[in-house]
C-alpha positions in Angstrom: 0.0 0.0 0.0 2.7 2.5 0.8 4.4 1.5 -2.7 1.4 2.2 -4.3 0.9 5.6 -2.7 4.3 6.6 -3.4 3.6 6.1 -6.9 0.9 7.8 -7.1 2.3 10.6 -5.5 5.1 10.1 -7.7 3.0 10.5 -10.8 0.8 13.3 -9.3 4.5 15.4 -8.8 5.3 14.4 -12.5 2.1 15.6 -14.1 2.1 19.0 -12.0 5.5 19.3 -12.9 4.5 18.9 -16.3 1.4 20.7 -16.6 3.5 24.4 -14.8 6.3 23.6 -17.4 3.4 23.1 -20.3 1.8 26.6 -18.9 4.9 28.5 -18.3 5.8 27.6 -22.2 2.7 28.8 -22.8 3.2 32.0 -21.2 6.6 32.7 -22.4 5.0 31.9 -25.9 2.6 34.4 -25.5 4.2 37.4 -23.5 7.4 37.4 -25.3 5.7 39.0 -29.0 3.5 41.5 -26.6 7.3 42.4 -24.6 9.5 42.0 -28.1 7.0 44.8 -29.4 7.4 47.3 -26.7 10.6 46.8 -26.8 11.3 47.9 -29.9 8.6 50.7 -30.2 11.2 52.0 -27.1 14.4 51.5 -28.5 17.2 53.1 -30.4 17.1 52.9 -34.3 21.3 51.3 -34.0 20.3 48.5 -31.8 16.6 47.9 -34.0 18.9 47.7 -37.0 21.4 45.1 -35.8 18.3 43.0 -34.7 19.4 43.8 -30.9 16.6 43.9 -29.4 14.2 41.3 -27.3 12.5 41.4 -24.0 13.9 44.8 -23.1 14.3 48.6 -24.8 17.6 49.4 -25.5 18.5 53.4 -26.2 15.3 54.9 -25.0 13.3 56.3 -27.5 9.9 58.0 -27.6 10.1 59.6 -31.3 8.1 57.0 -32.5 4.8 57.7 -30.5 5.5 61.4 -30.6 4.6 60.9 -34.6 1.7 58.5 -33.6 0.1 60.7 -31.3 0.8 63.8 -33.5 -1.1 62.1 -36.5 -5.1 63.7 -36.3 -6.2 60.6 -37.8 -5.5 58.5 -35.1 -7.9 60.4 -32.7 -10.5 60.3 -35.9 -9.9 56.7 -35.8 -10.1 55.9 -31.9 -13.5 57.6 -31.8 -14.7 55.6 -34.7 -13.8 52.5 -33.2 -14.9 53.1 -30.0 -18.5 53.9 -31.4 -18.2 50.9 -33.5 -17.6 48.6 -30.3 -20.0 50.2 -28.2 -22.8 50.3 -30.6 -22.0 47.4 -32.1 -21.9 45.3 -28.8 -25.0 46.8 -28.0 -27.3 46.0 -30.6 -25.6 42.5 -30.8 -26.5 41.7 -27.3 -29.6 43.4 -28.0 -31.0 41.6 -31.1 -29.4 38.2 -30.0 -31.4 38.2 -26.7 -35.0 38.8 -28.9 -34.0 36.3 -31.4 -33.2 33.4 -28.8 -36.2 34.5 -26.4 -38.9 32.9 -28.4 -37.2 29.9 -29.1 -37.2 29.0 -25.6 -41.0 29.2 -25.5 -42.6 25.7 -26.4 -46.0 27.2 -27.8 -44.1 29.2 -30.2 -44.9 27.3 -33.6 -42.0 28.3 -35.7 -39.2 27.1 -33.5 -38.0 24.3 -35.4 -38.0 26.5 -38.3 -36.2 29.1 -37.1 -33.7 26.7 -35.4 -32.9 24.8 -38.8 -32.4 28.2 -40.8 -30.2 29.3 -37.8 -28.3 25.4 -38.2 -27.8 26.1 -42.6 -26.5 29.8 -42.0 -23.5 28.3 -39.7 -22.6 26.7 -42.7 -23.3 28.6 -45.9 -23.2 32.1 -46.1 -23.7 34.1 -49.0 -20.4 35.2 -50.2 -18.5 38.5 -50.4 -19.7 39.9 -53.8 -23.7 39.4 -53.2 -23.0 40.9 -49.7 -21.4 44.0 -51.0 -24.4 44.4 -53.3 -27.2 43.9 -51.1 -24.9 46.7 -48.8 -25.7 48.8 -51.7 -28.9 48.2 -52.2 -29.4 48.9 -48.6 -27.1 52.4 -49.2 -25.0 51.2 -46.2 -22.2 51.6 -47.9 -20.0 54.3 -46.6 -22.0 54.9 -43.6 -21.5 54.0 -39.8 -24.1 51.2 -39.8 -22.6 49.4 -42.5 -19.6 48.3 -39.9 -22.5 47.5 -37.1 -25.5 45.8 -38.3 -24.1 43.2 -41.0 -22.7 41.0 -37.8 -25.4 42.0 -35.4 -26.7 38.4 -35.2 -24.7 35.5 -35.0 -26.0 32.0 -35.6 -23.9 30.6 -33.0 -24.8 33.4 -30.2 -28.4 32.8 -31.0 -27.9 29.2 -29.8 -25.9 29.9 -27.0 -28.0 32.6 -25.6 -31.2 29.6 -26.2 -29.7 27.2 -24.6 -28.8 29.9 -21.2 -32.6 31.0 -21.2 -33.4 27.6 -21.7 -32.2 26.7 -18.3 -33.7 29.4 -16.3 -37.2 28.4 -14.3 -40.1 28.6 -16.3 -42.1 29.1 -13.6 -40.6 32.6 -13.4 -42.2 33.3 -16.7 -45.8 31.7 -16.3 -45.4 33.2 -12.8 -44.6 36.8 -14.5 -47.5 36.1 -16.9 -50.6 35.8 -14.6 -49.3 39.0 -12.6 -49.6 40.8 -16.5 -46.5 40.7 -17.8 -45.6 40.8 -21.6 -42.5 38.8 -22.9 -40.4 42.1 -23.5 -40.9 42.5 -19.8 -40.2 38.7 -19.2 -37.0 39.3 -21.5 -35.8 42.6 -19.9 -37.1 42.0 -16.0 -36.3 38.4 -15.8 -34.2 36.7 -18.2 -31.6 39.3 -19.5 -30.8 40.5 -15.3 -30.4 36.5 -14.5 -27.6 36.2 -17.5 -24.8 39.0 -16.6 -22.6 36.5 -16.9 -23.5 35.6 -20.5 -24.1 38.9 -21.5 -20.3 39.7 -20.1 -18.9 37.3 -21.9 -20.2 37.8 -25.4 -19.9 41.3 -24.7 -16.0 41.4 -24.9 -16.3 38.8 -27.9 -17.9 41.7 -29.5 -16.0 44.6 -28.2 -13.0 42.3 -29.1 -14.3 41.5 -32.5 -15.0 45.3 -33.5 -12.1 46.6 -32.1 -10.4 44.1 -34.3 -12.0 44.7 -37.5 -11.1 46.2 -40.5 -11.9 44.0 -43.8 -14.8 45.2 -43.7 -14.3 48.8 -43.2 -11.7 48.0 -46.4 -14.0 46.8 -48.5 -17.3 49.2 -47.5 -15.7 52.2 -46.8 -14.2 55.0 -48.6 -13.9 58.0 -46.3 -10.7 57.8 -43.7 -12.8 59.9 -41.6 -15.0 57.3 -40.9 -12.1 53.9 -40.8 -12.1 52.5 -37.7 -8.3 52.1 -35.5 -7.4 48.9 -37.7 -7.0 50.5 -40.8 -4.8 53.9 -39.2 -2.6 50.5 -38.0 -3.1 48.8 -41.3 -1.7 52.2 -43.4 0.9 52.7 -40.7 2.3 49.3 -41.1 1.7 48.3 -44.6 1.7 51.7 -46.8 3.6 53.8 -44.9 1.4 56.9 -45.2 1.0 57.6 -41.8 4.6 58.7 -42.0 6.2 58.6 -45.4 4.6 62.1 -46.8 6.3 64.0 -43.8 9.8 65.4 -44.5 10.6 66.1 -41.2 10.3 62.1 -40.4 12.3 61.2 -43.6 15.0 62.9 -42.7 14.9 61.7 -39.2 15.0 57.9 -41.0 17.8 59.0 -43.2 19.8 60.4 -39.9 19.3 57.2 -37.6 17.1 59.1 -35.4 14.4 56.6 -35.7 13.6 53.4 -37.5 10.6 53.1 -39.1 9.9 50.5 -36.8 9.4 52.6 -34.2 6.8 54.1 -35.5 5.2 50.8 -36.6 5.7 49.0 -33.4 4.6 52.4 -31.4 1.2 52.4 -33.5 0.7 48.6 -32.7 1.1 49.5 -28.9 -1.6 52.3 -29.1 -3.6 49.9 -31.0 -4.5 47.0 -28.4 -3.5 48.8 -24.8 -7.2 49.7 -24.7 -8.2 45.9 -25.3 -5.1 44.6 -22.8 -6.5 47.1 -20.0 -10.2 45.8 -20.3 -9.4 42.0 -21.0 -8.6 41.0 -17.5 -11.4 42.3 -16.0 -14.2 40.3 -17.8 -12.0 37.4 -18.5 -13.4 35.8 -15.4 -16.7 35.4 -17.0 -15.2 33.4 -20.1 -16.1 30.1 -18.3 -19.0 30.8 -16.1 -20.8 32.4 -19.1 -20.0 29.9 -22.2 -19.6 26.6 -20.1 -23.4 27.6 -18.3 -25.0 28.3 -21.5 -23.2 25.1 -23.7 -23.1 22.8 -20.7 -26.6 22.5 -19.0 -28.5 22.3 -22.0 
């Protein structure tokens, strides 16, 4: 008995072992692109250009997000994004709540319906071009809705949220309908305050996914004024422009004082510290929100 509960002890050790070695691989993995990236938007164009740099700045150096943060279109851009996400996260947890409500109500006829079109719309979507056309015949294109309302409603999401409401009492609801009740009031007084944790959870996916986004905004949109923070990023990193047409900045490339990877790296920094700041405070209800609503059902 004692040999056999030192091996199992033994083999406990060696999994934990394992499993903090597995984890801290994962971390280093994950941390060291986040850290390599600072890192550079900090350091000294010498030490960028030998390929010196890793975890740590070397040659401090802020040029870089001085010419970020003295670009107007950035702020033009934040703005957009941030009414993208909030708007956009909105009406997705909005119109995903009504769609799922009635499927969780057995007298409602078109259920099965609704839940097979739902099913065939996870796997067959109808393509870029004849979505760009029926965004023009909606004259979306170019506006602010057109980067909000396409992705409102996800097939997925409407499933989740059905199987969540699902597994709430439905005495609450016949007890809410002899005291008069409607199901908006059902939806809003009962249902929606009993699932912050679902409605926390797919509200970063959303904030996440819109903050995130910019293929559509570079295929629908045509004004800067209205591109959201990916594309500022996008022009930064790929086209140059957000510093190529300045003279000043050219000749600060040409005389070492900057890389242009500092200015890449600095604009990639600006880009996600919003999403790094908010992340850890709603992560929390990753598991408690999904696993409930996947799980129980």
């Amino acid at each position: 008995m004692n040999v056999l509960g030192y091996k199992q002890s033994f083999g406990s050790r060696l999994f934990d072992t394992f499993n903090y070695g597995a984890m801290l691989l994962l971390v280093v993995v994950t941390v060291y692109p986040l850290l390599h990236v600072i890192a550079i938007s900090l350091s000294h164009a010498d030490y960028i250009s030998l390929g010196q740099v890793t975890w740590f700045p070397k040659g401090f150096n802020i040029k870089g997000y001085e010419i970020i943060f003295g670009k107007p279109l950035l702020y033009i851009s934040y703005k957009n994004t941030v009414m993208y996400a909030v708007v956009g996260t909105l009406l997705t947890l909005l119109l995903t709540s009504l769609m799922a409500y009635p499927l969780t109500i057995a007298k409602f006829h078109l259920k099965k319906a609704v839940t097979i079109f739902l099913a065939v719309t996870m796997f067959f979507s109808g393509g870029m071009i004849p979505t760009y056309l029926l965004m023009k015949e909606l004259n979306l294109l170019n506006t602010f809705w057109v980067m909000v309302l396409p992705g409102c409603i996800s097939a997925y999401n409407v499933i989740i949220f059905r199987t969540f409401f699902q597994n709430i009492p439905s005495e609450l609801r016949e007890s809410a309908y002899m005291d008069g009740a409607s199901d908006l009031t059902v939806l809003f007084r009962i249902y929606l305050p009993l699932s912050k944790a679902l409605l926390a959870t797919f509200a970063l996916f959303a904030i996440v996914a819109h903050w995130n986004e910019w293929f559509s905004a570079l295929i629908y949109l045509k004004d800067e004024n209205r591109y959201p923070l990916q594309m500022f990023l996008r022009s930064i990193i790929f086209t140059q422009q957000g510093y190529g047409s300045s003279a000043q900045v050219t000749e600060m490339i040409q005389n070492r004082q900057i890389n242009p990877k500092n200015i890449q790296m600095a604009a990639i920094v600006i880009t996600m510290a919003p999403i790094l700041c908010i992340y850890p405070f709603v992560q929390k209800y990753f598991v408690k929100g999904v696993m409930i609503g996947s799980i129980k059902g």
